[in-house]
CHARMM-style PDB file with segment names, atoms N, HN, CA, C and O in Angstrom:
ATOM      1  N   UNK     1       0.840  -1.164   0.000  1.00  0.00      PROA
ATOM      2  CA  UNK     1       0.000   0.000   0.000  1.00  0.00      PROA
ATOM      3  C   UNK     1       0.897   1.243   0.000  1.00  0.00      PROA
ATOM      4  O   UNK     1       1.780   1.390   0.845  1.00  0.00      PROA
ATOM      5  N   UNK     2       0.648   2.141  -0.976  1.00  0.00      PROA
ATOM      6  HN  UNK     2      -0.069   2.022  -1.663  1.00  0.00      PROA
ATOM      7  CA  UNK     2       1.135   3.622  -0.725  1.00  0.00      PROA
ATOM      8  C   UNK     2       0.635   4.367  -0.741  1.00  0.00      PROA
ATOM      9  O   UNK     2      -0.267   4.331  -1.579  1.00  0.00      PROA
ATOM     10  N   UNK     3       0.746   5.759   0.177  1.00  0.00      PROA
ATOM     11  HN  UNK     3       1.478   5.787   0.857  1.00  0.00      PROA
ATOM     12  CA  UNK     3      -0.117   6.788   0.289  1.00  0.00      PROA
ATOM     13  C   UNK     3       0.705   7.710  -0.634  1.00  0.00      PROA
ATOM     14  O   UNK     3       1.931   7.675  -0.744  1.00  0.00      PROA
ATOM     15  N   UNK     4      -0.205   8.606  -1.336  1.00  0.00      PROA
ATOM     16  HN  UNK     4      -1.200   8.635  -1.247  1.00  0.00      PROA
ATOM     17  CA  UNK     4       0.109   9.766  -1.972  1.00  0.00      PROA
ATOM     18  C   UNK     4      -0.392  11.298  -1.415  1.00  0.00      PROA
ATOM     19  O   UNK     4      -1.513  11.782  -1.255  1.00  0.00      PROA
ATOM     20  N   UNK     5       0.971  11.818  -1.199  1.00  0.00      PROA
ATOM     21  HN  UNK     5       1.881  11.425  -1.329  1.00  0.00      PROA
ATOM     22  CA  UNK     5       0.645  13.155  -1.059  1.00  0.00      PROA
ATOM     23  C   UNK     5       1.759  13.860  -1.673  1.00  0.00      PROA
ATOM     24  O   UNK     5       2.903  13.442  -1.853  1.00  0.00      PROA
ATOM     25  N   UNK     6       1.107  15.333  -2.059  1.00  0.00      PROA
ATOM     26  HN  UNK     6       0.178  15.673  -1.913  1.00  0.00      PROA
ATOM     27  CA  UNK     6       2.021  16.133  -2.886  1.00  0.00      PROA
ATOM     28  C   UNK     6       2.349  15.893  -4.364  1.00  0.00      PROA
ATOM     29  O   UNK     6       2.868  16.645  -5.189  1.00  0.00      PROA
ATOM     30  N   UNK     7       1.801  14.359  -4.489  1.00  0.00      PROA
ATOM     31  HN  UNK     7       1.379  13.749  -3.819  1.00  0.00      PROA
ATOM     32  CA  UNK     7       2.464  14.068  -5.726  1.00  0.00      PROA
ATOM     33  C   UNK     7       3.733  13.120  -5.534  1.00  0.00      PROA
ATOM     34  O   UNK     7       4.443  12.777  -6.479  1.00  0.00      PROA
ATOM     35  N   UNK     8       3.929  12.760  -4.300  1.00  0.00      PROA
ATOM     36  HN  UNK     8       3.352  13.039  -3.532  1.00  0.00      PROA
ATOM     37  CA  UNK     8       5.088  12.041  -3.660  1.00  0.00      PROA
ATOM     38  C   UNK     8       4.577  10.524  -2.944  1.00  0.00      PROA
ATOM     39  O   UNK     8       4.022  10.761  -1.871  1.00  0.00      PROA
ATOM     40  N   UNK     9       4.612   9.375  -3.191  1.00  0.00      PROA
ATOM     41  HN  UNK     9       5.062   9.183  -4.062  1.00  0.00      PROA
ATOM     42  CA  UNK     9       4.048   8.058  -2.779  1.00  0.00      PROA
ATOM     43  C   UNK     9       5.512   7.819  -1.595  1.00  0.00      PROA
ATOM     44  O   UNK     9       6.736   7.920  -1.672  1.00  0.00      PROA
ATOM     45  N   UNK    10       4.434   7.433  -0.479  1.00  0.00      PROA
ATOM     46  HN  UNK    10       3.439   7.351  -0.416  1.00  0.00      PROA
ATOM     47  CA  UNK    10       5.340   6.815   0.455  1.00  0.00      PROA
ATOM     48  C   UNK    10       4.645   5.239   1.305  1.00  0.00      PROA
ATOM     49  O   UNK    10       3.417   5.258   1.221  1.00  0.00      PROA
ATOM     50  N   UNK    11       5.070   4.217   1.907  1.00  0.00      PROA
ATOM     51  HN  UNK    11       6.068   4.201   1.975  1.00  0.00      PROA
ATOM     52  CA  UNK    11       4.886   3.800   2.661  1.00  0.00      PROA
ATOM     53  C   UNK    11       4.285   3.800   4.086  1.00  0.00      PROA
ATOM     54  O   UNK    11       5.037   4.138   5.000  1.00  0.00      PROA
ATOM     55  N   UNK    12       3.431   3.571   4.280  1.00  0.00      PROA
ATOM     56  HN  UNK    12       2.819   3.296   3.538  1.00  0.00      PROA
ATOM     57  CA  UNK    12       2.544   3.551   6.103  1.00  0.00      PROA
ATOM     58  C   UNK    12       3.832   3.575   6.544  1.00  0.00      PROA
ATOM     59  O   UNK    12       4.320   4.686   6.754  1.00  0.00      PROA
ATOM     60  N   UNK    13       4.656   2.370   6.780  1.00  0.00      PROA
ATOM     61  HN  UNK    13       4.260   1.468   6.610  1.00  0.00      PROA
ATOM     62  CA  UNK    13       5.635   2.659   8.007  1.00  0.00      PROA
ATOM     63  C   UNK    13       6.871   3.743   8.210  1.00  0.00      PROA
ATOM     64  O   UNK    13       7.590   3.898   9.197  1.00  0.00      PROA
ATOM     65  N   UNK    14       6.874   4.692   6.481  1.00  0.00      PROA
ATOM     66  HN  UNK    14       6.290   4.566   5.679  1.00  0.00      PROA
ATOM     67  CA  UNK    14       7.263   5.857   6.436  1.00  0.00      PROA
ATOM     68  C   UNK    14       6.898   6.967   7.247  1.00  0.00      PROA
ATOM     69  O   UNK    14       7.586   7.505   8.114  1.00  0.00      PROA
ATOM     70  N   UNK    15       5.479   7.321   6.792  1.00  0.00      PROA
ATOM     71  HN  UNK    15       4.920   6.884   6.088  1.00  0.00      PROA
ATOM     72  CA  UNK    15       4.786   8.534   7.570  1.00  0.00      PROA
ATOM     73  C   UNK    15       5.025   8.146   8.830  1.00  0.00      PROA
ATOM     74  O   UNK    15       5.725   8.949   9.445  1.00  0.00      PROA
ATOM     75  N   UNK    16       4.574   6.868   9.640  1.00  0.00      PROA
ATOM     76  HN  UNK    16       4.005   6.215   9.140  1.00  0.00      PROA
ATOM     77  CA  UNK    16       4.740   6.611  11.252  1.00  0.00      PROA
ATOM     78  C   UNK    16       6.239   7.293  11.611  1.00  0.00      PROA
ATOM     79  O   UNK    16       6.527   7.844  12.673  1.00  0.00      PROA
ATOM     80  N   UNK    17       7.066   7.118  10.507  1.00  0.00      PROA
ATOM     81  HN  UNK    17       6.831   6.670   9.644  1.00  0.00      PROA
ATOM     82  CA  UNK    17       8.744   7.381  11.119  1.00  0.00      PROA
ATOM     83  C   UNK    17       8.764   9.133  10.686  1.00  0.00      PROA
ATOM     84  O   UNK    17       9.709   9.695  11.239  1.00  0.00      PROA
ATOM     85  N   UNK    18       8.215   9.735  10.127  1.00  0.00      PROA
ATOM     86  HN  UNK    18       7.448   9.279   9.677  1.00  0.00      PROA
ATOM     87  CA  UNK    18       7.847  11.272   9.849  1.00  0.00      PROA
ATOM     88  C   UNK    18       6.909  11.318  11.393  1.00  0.00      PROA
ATOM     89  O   UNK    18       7.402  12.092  12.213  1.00  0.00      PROA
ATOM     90  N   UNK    19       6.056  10.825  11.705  1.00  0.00      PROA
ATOM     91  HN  UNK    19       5.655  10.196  11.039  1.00  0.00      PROA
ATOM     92  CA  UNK    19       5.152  11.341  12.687  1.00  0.00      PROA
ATOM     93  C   UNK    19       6.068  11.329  14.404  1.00  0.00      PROA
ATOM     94  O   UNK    19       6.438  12.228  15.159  1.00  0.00      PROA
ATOM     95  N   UNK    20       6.132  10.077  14.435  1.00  0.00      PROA
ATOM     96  HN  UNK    20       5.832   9.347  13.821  1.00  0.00      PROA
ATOM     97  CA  UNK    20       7.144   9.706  15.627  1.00  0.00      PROA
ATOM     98  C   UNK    20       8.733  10.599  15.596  1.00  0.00      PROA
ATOM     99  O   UNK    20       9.307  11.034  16.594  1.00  0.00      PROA
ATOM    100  N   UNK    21       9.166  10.698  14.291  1.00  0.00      PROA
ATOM    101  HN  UNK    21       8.699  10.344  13.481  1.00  0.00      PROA
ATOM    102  CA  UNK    21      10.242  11.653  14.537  1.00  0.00      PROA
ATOM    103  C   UNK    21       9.668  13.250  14.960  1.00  0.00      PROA
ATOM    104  O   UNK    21      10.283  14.042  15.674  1.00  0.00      PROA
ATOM    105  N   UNK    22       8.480  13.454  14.390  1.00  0.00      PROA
ATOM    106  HN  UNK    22       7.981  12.810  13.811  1.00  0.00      PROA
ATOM    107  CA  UNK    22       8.190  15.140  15.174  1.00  0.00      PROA
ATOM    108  C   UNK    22       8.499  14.984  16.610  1.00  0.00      PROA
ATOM    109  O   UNK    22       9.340  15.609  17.256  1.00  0.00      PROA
ATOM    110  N   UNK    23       7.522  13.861  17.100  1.00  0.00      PROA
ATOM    111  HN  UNK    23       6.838  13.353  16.575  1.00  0.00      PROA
ATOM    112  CA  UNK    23       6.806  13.957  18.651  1.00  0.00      PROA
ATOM    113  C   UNK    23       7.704  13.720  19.425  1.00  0.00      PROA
ATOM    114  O   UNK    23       7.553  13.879  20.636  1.00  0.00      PROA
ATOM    115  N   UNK    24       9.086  13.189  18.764  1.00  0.00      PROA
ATOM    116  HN  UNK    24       9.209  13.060  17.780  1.00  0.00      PROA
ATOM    117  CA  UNK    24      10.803  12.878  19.438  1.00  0.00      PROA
ATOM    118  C   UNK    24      11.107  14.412  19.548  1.00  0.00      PROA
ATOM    119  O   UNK    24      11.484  14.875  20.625  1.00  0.00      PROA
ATOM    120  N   UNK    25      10.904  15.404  18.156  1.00  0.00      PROA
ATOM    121  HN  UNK    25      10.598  15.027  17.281  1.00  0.00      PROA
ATOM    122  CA  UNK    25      11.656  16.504  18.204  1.00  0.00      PROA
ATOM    123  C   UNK    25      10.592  17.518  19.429  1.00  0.00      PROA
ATOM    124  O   UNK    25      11.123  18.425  20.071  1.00  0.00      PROA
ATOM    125  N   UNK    26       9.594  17.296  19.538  1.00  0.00      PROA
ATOM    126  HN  UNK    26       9.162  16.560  19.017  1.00  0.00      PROA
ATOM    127  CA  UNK    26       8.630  18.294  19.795  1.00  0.00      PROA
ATOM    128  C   UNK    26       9.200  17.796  21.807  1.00  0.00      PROA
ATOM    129  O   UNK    26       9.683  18.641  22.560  1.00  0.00      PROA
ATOM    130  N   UNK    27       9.000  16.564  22.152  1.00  0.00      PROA
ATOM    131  HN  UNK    27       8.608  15.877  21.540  1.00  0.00      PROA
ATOM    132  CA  UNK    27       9.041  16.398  23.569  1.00  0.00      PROA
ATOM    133  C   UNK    27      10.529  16.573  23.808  1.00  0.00      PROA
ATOM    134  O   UNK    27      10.589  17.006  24.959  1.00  0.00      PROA
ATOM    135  N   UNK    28      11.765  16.466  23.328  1.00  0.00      PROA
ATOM    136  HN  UNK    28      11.716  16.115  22.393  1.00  0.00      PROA
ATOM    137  CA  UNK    28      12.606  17.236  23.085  1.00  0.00      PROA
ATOM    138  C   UNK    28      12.858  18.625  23.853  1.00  0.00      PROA
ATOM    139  O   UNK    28      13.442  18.915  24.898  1.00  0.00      PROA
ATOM    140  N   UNK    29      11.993  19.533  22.641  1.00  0.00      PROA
ATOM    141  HN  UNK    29      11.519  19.297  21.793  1.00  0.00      PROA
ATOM    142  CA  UNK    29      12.366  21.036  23.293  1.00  0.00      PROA
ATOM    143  C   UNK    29      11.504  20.805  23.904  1.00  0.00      PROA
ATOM    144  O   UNK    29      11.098  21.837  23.371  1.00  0.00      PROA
ATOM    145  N   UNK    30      10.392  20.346  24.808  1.00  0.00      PROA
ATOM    146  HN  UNK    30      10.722  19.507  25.242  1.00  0.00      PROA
ATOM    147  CA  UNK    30       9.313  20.804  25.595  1.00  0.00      PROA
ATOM    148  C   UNK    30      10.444  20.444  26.887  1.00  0.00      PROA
ATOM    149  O   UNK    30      10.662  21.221  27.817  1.00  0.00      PROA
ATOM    150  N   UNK    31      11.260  18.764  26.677  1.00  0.00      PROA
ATOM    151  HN  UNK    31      11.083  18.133  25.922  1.00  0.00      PROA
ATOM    152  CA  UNK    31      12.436  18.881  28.275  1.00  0.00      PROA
ATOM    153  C   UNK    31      13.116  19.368  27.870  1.00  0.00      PROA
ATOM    154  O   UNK    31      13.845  19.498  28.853  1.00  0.00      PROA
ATOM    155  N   UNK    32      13.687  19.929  26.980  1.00  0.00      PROA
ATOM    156  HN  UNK    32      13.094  19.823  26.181  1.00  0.00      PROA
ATOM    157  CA  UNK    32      14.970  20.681  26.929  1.00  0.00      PROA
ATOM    158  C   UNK    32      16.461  19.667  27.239  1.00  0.00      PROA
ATOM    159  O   UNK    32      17.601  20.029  27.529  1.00  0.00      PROA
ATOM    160  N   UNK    33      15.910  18.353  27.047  1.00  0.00      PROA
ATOM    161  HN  UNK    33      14.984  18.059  26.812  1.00  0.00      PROA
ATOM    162  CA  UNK    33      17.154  17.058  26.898  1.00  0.00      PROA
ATOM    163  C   UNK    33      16.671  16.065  25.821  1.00  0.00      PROA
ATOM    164  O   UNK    33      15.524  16.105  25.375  1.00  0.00      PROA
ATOM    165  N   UNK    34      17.706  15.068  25.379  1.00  0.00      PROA
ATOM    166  HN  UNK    34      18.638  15.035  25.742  1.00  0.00      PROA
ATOM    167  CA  UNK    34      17.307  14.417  24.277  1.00  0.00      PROA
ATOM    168  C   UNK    34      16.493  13.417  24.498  1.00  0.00      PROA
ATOM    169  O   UNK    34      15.967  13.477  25.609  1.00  0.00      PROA
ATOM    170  N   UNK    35      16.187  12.506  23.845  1.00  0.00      PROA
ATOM    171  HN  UNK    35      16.614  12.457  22.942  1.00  0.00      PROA
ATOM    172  CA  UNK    35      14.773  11.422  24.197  1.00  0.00      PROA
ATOM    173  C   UNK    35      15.773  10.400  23.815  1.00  0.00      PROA
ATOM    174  O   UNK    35      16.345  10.562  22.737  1.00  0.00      PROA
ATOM    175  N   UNK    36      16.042   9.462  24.476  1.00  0.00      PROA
ATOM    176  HN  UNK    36      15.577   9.329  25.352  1.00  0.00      PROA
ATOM    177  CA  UNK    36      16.956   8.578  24.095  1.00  0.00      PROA
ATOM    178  C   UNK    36      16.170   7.311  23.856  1.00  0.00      PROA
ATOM    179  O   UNK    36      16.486   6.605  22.898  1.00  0.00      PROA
ATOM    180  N   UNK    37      14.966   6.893  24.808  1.00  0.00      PROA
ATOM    181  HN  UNK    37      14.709   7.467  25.586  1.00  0.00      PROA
ATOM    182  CA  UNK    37      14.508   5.986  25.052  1.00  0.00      PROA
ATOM    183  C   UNK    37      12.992   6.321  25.000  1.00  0.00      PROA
ATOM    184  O   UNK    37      12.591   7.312  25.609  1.00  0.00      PROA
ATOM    185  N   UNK    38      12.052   5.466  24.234  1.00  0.00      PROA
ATOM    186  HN  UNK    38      12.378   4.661  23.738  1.00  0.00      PROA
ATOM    187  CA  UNK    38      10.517   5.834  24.402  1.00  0.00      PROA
ATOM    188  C   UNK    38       9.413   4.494  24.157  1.00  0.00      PROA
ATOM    189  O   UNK    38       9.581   3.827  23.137  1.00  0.00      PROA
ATOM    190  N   UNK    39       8.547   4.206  24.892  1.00  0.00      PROA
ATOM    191  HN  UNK    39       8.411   4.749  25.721  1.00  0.00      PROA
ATOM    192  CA  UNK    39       7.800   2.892  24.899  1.00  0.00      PROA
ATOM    193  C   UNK    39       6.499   3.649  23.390  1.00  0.00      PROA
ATOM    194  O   UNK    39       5.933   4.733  23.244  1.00  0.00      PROA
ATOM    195  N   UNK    40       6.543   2.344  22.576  1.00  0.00      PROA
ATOM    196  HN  UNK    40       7.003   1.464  22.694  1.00  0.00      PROA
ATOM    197  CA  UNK    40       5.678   2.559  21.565  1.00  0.00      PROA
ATOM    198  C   UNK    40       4.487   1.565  22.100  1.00  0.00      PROA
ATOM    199  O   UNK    40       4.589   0.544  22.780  1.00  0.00      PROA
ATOM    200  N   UNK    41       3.591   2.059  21.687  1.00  0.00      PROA
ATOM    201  HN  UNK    41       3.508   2.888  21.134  1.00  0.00      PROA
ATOM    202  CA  UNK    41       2.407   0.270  21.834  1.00  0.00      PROA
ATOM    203  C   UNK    41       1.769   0.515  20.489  1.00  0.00      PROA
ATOM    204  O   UNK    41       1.806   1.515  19.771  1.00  0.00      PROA
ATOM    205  N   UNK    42       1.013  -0.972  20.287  1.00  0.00      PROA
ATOM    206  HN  UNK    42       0.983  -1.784  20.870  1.00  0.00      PROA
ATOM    207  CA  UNK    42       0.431  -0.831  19.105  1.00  0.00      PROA
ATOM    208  C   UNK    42      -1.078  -1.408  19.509  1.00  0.00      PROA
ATOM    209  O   UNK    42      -1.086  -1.936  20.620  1.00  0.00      PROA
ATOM    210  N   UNK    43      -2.046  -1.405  18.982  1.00  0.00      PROA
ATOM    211  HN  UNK    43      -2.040  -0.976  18.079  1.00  0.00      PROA
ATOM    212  CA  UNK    43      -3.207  -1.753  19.085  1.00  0.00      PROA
ATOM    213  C   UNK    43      -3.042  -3.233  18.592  1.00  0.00      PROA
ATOM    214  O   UNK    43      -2.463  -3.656  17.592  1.00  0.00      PROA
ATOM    215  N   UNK    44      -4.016  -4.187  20.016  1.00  0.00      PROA
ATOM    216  HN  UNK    44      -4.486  -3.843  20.829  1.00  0.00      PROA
ATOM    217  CA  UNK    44      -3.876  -5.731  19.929  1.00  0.00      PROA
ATOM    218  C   UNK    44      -3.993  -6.489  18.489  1.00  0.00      PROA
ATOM    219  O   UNK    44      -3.565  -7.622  18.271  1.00  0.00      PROA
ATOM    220  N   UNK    45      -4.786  -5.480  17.366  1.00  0.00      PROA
ATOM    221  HN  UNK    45      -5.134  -4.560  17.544  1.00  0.00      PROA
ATOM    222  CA  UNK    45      -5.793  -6.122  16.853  1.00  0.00      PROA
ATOM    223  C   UNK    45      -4.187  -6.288  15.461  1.00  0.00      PROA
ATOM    224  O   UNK    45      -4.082  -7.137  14.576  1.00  0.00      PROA
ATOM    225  N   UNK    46      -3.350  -5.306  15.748  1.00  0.00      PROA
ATOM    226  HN  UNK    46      -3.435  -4.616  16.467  1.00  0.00      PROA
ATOM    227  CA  UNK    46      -2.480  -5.577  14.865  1.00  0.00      PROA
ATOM    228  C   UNK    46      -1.518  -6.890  14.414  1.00  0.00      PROA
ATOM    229  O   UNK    46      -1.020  -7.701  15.195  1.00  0.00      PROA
ATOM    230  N   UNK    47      -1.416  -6.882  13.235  1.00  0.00      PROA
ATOM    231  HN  UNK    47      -1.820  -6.223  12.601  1.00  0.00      PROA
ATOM    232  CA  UNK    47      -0.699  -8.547  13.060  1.00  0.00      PROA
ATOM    233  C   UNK    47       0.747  -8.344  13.377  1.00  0.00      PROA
ATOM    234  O   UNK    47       1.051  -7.213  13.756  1.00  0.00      PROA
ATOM    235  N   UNK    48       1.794  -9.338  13.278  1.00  0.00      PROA
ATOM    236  HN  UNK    48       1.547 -10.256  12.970  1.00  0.00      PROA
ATOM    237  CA  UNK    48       3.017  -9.393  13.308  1.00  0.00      PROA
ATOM    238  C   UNK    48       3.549  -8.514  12.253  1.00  0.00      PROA
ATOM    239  O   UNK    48       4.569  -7.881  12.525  1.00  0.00      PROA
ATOM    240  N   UNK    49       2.844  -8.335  10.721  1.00  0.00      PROA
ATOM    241  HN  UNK    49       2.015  -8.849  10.499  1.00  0.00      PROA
ATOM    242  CA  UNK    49       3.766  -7.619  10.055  1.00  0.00      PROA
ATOM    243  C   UNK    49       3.957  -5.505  10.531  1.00  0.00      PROA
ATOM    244  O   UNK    49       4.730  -4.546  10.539  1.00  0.00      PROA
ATOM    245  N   UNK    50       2.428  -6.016  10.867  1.00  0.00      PROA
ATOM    246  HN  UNK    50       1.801  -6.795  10.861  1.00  0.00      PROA
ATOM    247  CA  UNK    50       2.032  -3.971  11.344  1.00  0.00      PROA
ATOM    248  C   UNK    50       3.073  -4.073  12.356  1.00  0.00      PROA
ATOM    249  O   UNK    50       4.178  -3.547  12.216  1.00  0.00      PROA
ATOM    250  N   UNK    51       2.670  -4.852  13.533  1.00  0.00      PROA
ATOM    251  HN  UNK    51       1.772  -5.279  13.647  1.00  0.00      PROA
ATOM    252  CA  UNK    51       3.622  -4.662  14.392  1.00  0.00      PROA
ATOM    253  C   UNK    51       5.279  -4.093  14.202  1.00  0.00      PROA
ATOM    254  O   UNK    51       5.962  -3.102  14.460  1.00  0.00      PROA
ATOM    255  N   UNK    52       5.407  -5.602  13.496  1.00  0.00      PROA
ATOM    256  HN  UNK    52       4.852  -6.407  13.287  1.00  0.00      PROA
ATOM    257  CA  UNK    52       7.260  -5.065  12.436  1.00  0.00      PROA
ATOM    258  C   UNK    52       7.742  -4.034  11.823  1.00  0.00      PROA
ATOM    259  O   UNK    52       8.928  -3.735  11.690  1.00  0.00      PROA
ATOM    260  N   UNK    53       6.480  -3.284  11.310  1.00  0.00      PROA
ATOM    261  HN  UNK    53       5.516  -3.527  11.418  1.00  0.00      PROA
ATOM    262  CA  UNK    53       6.215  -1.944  10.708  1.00  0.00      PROA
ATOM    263  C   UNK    53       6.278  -0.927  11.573  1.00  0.00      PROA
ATOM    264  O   UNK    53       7.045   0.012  11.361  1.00  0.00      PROA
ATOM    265  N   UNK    54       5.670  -0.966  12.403  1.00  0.00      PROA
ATOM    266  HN  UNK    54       5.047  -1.730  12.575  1.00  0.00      PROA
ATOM    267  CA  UNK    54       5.858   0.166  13.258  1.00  0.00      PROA
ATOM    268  C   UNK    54       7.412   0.158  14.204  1.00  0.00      PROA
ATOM    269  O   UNK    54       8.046   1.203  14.355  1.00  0.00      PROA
ATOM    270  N   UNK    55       7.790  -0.915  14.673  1.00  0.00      PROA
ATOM    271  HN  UNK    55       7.275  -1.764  14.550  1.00  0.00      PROA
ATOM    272  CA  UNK    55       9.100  -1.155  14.833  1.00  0.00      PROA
ATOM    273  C   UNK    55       9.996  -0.456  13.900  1.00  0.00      PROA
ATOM    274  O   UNK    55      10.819   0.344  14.344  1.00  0.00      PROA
ATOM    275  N   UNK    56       9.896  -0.703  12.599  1.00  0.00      PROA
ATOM    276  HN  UNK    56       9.228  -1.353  12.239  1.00  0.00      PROA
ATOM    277  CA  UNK    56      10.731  -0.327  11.328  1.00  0.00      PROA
ATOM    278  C   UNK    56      10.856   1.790  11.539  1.00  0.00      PROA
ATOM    279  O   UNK    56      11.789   2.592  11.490  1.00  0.00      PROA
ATOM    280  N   UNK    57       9.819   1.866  11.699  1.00  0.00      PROA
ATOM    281  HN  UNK    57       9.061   1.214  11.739  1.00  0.00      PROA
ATOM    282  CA  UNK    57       9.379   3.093  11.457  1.00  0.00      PROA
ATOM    283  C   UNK    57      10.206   3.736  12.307  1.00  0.00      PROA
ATOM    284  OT1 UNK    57      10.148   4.961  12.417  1.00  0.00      PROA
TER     285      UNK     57
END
């Protein structure tokens, strides 16, 4: 599956790694130290590959 925006096709477990890299940069400056470490969860209903995907991401 690819999503299109802009005119630019990317991968689901792309955007997750665009989204999750903001919310790294954003909680970041909100402590004012780096995020070294962060717990992800995924919803039960997801299979092994989503799972792997979001890992990837």
């Amino acid at each position: 599956m690819l999503i299109t925006i802009d005119n630019k096709e990317y991968k689901p477990e792309k955007l997750s790694g665009f989204i999750l890299k903001k919310i790294k940069e954003d909680a970041e400056k909100f402590l004012g130290e780096k995020v070294t470490q962060a717990v992800i969860t995924v919803p039960a209903y997801f299979n092994d590959a989503q799972r792997n995907a979001t890992k990837a991401a």
